[in-house]
N, C-alpha and C positions, 0 to 999 in steps of 0.2 A: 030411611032416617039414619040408620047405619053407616051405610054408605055416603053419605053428606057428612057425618061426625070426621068418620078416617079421615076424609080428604079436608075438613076441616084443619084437623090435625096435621095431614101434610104438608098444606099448606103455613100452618103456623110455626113449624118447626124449619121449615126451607126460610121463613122470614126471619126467625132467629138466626140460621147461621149464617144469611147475608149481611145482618146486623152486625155481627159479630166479626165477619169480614170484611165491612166497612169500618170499626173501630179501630184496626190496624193502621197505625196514621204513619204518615211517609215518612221518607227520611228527612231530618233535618235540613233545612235550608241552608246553601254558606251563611246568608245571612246572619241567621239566628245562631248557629255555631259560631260564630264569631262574636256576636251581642255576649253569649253566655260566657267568651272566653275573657272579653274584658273585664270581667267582675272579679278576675284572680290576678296577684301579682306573682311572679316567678314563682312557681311551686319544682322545689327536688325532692327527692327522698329514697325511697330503697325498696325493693319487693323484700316484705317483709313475714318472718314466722318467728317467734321469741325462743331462742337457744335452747328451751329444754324438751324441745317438741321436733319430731323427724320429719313431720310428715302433716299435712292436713289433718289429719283425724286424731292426732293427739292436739295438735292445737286445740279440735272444737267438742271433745268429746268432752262430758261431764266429768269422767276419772282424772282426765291429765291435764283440763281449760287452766291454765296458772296463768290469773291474774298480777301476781306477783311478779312474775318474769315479765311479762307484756310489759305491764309500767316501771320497770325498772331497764330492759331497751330502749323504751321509748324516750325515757331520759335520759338517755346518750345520745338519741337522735333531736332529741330538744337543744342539746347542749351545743350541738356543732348547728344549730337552728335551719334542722330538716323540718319540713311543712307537709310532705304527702308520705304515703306507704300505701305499697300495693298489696293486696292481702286474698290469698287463695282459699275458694271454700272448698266443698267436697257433701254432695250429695247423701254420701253413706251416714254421715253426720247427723244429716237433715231428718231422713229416712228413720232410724232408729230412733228420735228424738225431736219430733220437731219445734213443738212451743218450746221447750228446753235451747235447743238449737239456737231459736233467733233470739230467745232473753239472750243467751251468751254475745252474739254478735251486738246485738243492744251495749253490752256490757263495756265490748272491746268497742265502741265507739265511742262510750263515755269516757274511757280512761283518754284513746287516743285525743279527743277533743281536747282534754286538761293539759295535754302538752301539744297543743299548738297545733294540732296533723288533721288533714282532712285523706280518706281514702279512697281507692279505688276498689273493689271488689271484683274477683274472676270465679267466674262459675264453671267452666272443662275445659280437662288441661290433657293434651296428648302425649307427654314426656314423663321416660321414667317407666318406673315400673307397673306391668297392664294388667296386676290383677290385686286385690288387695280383701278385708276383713275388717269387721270393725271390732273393739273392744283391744286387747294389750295391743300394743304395737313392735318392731322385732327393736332391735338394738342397731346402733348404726355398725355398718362393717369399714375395722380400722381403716384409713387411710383412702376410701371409695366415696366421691363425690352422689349426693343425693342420694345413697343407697337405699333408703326407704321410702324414697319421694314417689307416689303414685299419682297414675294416670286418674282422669273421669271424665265417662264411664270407661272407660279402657275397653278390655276384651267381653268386659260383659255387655255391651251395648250390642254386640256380631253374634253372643249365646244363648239371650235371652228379650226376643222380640218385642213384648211385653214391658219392658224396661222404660222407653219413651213415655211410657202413659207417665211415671212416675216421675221420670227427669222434666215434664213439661209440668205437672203440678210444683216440686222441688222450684223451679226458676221462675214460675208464677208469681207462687207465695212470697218470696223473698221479695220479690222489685216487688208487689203490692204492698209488701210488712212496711219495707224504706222508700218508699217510691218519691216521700218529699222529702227526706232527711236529708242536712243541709251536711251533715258532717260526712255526705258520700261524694265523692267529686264523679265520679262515671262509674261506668257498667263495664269492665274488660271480659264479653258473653264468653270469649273461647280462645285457649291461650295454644298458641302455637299450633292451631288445627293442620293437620297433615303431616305431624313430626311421631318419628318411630317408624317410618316408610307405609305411614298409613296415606298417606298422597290425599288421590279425590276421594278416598271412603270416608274421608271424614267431613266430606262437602255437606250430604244431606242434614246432619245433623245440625252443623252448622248456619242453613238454613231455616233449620226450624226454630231454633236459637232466639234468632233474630226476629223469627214471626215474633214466638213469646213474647218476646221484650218488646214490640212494637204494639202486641196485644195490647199489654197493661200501659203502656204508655209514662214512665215515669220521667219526674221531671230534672232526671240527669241523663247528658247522653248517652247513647249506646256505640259499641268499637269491639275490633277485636284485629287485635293486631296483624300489620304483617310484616315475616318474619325470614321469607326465601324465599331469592328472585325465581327456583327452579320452580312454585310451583305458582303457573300461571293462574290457572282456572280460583283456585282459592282466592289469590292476593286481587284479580277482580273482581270475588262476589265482595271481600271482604274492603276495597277501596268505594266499592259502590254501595257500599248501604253501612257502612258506620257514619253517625254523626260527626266524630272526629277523627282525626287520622292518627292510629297506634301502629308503634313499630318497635321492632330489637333491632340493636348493631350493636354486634362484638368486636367491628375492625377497628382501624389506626383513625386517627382524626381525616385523611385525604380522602377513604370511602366512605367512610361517616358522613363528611360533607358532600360527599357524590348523593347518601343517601337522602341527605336532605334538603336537594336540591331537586331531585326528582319528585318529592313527595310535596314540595313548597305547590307544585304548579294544581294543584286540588284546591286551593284556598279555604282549609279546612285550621282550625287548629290543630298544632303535632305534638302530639305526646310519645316520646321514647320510654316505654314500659319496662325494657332492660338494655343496660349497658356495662362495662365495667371488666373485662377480663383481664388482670393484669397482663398475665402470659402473652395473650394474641392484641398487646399493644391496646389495648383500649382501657385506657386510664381517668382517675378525674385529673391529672393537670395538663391534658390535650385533648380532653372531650365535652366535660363539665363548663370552662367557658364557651364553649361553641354551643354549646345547650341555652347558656345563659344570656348569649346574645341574640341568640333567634328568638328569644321568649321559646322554650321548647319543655317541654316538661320534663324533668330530667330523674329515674328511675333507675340509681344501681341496683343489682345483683346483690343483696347481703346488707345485715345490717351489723349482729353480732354473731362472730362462729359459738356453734353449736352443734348440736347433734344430726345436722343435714351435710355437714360434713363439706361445706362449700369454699373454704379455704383451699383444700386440693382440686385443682383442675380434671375438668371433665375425664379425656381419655390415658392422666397420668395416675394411676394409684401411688400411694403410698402404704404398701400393707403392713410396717410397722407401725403406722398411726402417728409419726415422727411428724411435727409440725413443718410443713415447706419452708424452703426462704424466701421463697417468694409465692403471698398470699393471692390465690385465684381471684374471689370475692371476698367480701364483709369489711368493716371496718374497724370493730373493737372485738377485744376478747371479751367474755361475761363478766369480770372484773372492774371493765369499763376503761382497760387501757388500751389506746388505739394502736392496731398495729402498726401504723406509720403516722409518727407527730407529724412530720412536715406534710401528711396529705391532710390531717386534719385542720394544721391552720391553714392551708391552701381554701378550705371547704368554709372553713369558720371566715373567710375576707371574704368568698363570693360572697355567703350569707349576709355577711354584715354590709356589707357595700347594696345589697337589694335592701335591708332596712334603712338605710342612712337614704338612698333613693325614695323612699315611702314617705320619710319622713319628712325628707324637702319636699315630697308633692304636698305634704298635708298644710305646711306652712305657707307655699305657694295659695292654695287653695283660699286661709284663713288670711292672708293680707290682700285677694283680691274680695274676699266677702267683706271688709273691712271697708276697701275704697269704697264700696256700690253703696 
């Protein structure tokens, strides 16, 4: 009788996890990638973290979550009538706090919603600094782009074996918390996987990523950008199993359009998750309308300088902390005055020429319901 119970047992647990591995549902269809993409009109906006925050974890940690700051950004990005933000979580966050955690993310979806934005959300990022702490966070180092900005999981994912059980609960819970919330526009699972000369070691993870999110099945898409053409094996797991197709380019308008030529032939919707360096030629008034004619989702770098320090370019410090003449990323200072008026009204005509476009569909729309 024993013997009958166990293998009772083993069999009903073998039928759970094939269960469980048939719940994994495919990837999206072009089709239905495409169906999903016509229900938005031109969405830009900015990969965003509010000025008084370094780093992931001061953003979402209970001591330093300022509210305050969020909607007071985001009414600078209302005001030039940005519609999306990309917004970085960080598992450490999660970990020390979790119902706390997603109230907060809750929180920061309500403010964003009030001014107009719908988000994207990234859950591990391989750039930056690879080991980190939760609770104070350090001070930004003058004149050094992102100096606090941390990886996840960085180098504890390579220390600590064990770690995965937590980061696959961590991105569980999250797409199950939001999985219908209408105020999330996509899932960016893994930002820049293979950057820091982690190459393929950051393939498996990557991988599993994906299962997760495939797990829970929510009902926005899943991506994770690509971001260099050196590294093959990544930019095909990650072209073959995002629902839509996410990318960075920091070049001049001519590779930019090389890039988005190569990536047209997927027939997926494109979303550009970062662009914008002034330095290396990638600007908004040679890149943002080429965004805006492709319908391409269009994602600078920055929104207001702050304590991430991204006004100075990557590999140029400035160790007196002396403001550059010419700003890397972001757009205003925290005052709310833009470093360049003429990009701002550049940015405020696309904006408004997509409203005035909306607006003639709608009258369109309302003089043929009239005739019928």
């Amino acid at each position: 009788m024993r013997r009958i119970n166990v293998l009772l047992l083993f069999v009903f647990v073998l039928s759970g996890q094939q269960l469980l591995a048939q719940k994994e549902r495919a990837v999206w269809s072009k089709e239905r990638a495409n169906e999903w993409y016509k229900h938005y009109d031109w969405l830009r906006g900015c990969d965003f973290i509010p000025h008084t925050a370094i780093n992931q974890l001061e953003m979402w940690q209970q001591e330093t979550f300022d509210t305050a700051a969020i909607s007071l950004d985001l009414t600078y990005a209302q005001s030039i009538r940005l519609n999306c933000m990309r917004v970085f979580l960080h598992h450490a966050a999660w970990q020390i706090d979790k119902e706390g955690f997603k109230q907060r993310v809750a929180q920061y979806l309500t403010i964003a919603q009030q001014h107009g934005i719908v988000t994207i959300f990234v859950f591990f990022d391989d750039c930056w600094n690879e080991t980190y702490q939760t609770g104070t966070q350090p001070s930004p180092k003058p004149g050094i782009h992102n100096s606090g900005w941390i990886r996840d999981p960085g180098q504890l994912y390579y220390d600590d074996a064990t770690l995965v059980t937590t980061l696959e609960a961590y991105v569980k819970d999250i797409l199950t918390t939001f999985k219908d919330d209408k105020r999330i526009l996509m899932w960016d699972l893994y930002n820049e996987p293979g950057n820091s000369n982690y190459g393929n070691k950051s393939l498996p993870l990557l991988e599993k990523t994906f299962k997760w999110g495939r797990q829970v099945n929510p009902s926005q898409p899943l991506s994770a950008g690509v971001w260099s053409e050196s590294l093959v094996d990544l930019n095909t797991y990650q072209l073959a199993n995002s629902d839509v197709v996410s990318y960075h380019d920091y070049n001049n308008q001519l590779k930019h359009a090389e890039t988005i030529d190569s990536l047209k032939k997927y027939g997926r919707p494109l979303i550009c998750t970062e662009y914008m360096a002034r330095l290396r030629d990638s600007r908004f008034d040679n890149i943002m309308p080429m965004l805006k004619e492709n319908k391409i989702v269009a994602i600078n770098w920055g929104l207001v300088a702050g304590k991430t320090n991204t006004m100075y370019a990557w590999d140029t410090p400035i160790p007196s902390g002396e403001e550059p003449k010419v700003w890397f990323h972001d757009i205003f200072r925290p005052d709310g005055t833009p470093y360049s008026d003429k990009e701002v009204a550049l940015i405020k005509s696309l904006t408004a020429q997509q409203v005035m476009e909306k607006t003639s569909k709608k009258r369109k729309t309302h003089k043929r319901k009239k005739h019928k």
